[in-house]
C-alpha positions as CSV (number, residue, x, y, z in Angstrom):
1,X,19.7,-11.8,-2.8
2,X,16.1,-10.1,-2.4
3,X,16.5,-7.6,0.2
4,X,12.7,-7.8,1.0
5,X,11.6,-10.7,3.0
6,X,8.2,-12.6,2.3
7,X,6.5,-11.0,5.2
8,X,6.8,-7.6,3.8
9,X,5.4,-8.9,0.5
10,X,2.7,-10.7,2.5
11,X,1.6,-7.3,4.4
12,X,1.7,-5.7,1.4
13,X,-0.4,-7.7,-1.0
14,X,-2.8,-8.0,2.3
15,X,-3.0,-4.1,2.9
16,X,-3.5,-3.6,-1.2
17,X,-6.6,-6.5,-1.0
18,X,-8.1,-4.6,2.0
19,X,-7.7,-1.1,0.3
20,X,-8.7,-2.6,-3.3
21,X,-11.2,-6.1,-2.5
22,X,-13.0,-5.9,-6.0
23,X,-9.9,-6.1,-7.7
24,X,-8.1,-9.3,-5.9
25,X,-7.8,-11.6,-8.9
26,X,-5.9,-8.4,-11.0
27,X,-3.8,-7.7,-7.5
28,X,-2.9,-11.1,-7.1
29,X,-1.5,-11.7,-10.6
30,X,0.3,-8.4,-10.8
31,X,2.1,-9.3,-7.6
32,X,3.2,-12.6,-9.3
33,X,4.8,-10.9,-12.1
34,X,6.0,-7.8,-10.9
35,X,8.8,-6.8,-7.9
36,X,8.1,-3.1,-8.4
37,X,4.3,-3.3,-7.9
38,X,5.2,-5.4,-4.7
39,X,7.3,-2.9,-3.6
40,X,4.7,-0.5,-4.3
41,X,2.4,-2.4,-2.3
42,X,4.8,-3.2,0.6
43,X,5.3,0.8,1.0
44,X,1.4,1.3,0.9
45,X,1.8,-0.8,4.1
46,X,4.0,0.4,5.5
47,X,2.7,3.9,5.3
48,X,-0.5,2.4,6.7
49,X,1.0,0.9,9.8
50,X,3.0,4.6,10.4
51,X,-0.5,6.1,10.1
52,X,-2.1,4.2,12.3
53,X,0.9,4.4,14.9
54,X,1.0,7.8,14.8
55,X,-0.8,8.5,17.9
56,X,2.2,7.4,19.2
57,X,4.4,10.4,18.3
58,X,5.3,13.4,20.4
59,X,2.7,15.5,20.8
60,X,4.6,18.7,19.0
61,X,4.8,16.8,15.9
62,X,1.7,13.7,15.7
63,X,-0.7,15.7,13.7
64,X,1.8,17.1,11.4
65,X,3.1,13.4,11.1
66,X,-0.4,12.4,10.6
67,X,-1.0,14.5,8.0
68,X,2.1,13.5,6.2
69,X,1.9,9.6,6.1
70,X,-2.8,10.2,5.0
71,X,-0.9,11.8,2.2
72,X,1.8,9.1,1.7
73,X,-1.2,6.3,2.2
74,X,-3.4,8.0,-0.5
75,X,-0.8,8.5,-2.9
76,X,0.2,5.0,-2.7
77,X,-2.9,4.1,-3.1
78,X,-3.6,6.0,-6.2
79,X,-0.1,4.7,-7.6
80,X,-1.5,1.3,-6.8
81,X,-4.8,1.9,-8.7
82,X,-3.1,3.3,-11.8
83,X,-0.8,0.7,-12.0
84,X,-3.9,-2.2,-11.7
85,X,-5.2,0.0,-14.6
86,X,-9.1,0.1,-15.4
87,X,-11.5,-2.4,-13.9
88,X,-12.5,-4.8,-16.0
89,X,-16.9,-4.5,-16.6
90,X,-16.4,-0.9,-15.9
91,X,-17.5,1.9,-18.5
């Protein structure tokens, strides 16, 4: 039994379209075929969403916090773009 459930992969593959929109066709069949690069994808939004919330935290600890999860969220995201490998038409 998959322990992810379809929304996850769903917020996922949506937060890697809005991060990466010229490369929908290569995200979209890379998501078909692989769990890992879902996974991938499904922490990038994740790490997003705790971003974004992180206004939220105690004061003593929100930009520390914030700092943290901008570093998860570009990591990902480089993780994500490695794995999608070179754009096609690109020198």
């Amino acid at each position: 039994m998959n322990a992810r459930s379809g929304s996850d992969e769903e917020h996922g593959l949506a937060a890697a379209l809005r991060r990466f929109p010229a490369r929908t066709l290569q995200i979209r069949e890379l998501s078909i075929r692989d769990e890992s690069f879902r996974g991938m994808c499904e922490d990038f939004a994740a790490a997003e969403n705790a971003l974004a919330h992180a206004d939220q935290l105690p004061f003593h600890v929100r930009e520390e916090r914030r700092a943290e999860f901008r570093s998860l969220v570009d990591s990902l995201a480089a993780e994500i773009e490695q794995a999608l490998g070179p754009a096609k038409g690109l020198i």
